[in-house]
C-alpha positions in Angstrom: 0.7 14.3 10.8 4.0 12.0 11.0 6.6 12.7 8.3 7.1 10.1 6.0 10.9 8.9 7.1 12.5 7.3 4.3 16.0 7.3 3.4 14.8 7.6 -0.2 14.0 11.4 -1.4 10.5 12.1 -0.2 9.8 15.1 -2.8 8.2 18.4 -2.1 5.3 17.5 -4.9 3.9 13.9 -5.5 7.0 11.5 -6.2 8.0 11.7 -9.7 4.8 13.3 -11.3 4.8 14.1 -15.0 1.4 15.2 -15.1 -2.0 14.7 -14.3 -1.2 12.7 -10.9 -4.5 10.8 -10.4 -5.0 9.4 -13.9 -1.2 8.3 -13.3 -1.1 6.8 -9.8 -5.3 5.6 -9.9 -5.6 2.1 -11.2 -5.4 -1.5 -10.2 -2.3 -2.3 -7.9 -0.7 -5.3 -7.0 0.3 -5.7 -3.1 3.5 -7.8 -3.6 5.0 -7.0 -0.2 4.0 -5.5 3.5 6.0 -4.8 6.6 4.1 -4.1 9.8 4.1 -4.7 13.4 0.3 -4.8 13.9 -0.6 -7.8 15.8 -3.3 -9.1 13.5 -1.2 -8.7 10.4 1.9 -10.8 12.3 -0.9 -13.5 13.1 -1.7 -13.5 9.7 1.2 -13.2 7.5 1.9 -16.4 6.8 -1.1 -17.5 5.2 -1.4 -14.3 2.9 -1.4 -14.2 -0.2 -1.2 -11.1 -3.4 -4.4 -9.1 -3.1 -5.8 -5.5 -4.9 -5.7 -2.3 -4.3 -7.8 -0.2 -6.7 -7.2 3.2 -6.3 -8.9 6.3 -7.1 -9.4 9.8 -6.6 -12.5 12.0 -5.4 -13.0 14.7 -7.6 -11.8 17.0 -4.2 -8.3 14.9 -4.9 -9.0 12.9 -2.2 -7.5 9.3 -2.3 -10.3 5.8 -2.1 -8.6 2.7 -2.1 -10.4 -0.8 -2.2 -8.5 -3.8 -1.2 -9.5 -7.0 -2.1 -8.2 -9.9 -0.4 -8.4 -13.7 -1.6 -9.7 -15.7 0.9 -10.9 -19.6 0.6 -13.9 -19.4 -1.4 -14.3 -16.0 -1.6 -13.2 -12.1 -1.6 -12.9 -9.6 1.0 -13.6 -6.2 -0.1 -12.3 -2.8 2.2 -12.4 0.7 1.5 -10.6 3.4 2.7 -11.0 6.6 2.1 -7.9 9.2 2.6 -8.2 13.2 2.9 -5.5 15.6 1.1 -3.4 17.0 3.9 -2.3 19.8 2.1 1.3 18.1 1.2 1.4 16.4 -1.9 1.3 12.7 -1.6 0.2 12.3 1.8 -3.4 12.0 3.2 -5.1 11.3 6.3 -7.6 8.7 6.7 -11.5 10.2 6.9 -12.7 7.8 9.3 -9.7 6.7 11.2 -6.7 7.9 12.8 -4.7 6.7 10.1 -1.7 8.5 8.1 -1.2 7.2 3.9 2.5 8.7 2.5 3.7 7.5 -1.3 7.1 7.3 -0.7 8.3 6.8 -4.3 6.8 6.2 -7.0 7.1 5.4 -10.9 3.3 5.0 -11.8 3.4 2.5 -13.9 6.0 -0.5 -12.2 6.0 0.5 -8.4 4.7 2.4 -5.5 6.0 2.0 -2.2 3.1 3.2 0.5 4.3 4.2 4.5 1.2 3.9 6.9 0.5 4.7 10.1 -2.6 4.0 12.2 -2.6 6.0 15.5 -5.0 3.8 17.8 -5.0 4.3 21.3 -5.0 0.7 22.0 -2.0 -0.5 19.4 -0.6 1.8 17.2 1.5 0.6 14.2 3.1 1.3 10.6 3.2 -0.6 7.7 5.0 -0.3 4.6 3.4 -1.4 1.2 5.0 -2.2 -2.1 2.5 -2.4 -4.8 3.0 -3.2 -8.0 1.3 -2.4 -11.3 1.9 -6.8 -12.2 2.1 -9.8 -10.0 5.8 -10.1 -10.6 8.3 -8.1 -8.7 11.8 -8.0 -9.3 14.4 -9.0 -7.1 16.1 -5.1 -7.2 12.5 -3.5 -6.4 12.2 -6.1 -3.8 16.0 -5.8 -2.2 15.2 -1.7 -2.3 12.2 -2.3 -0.1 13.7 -5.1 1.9 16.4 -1.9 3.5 13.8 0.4 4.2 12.2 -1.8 6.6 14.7 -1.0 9.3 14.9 2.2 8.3 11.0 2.9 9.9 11.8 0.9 12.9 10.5 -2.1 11.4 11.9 -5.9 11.0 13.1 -8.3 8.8 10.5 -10.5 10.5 7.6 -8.2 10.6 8.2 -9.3 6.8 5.5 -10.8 3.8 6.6 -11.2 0.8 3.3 -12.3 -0.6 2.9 -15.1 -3.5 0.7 -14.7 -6.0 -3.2 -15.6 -5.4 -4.0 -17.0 -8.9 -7.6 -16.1 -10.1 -10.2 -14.7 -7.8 -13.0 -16.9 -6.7 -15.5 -17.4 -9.5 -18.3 -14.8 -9.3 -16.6 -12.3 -8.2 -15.7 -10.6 -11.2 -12.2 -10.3 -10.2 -9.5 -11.6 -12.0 -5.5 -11.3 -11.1 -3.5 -10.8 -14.4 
């Protein structure tokens, strides 16, 4: 499994914990930023906005996420499911060859997620700020902005996403 490289402290146990780590890091999750040099993310960047992440944890402390994106008239709903890889705070994905770190963490403002997806075709990383509200602050956001370059990223692999508003009707999402 690749190393999470960060210039930040990548902690021996989950970043931060205080406690029970699922009920702290599972929840609803705003994705305020990404950096990635996948091809179909850098066709589509420009016309994304905020979307979900809803995280939880299997009762073997494996990590599900569901992203939901906002699309014209409706939602998009993914799941991925990530397997414990024995170091705390990073999983492997269960289907594909795809690597999940949390790089930092404070559970209840940020979380700042390193992926990789090894694909014989195009491999490629992302980074991930998600944040517990819509609003991020400019010092979360300049933090983030310097680690891009840091995991051989760039400033124009960049989206800073704006906020998507309400979810379709009859979806039974709702952004706060």
């Amino acid at each position: 499994m690749e190393e999470c490289r960060s210039p930040w402290q990548v902690p021996t146990t989950f970043p931060n914990s205080t406690g029970d780590v699922p009920l702290q890091f599972a929840g609803e999750w705003h994705v305020t930023a990404i950096a990635s040099n996948c091809s179909v993310f850098l066709k589509m960047k420009d016309g994304m906005k905020s979307s979900m992440a809803i995280i939880s944890f299997t009762p073997e402390g494996d990590l599900a996420m569901k992203l939901v994106l906002p699309l014209m008239d409706k939602c998009q709903e993914f799941e991925l499911l990530f397997q414990q890889s024995g170091q705390a705070g990073r999983y492997m994905g269960a289907q594909e060859k795809r690597n999940l770190c949390v790089m930092e963490t404070d559970y209840s403002h940020y979380a700042v997620l390193h992926e990789v997806q090894h694909s014989e075709t195009e491999p490629s990383t992302a980074l991930q700020l998600l944040t517990r509200e819509q609003d991020v602050s400019p010092q979360l956001l300049q933090k983030f902005m310097e680690l891009i370059p840091t995991m051989g990223l760039t400033q124009d692999m960049l989206a800073i996403l704006p906020k998507s508003g309400e979810w379709p009707k009859g979806t039974g999402w709702q952004l706060r």
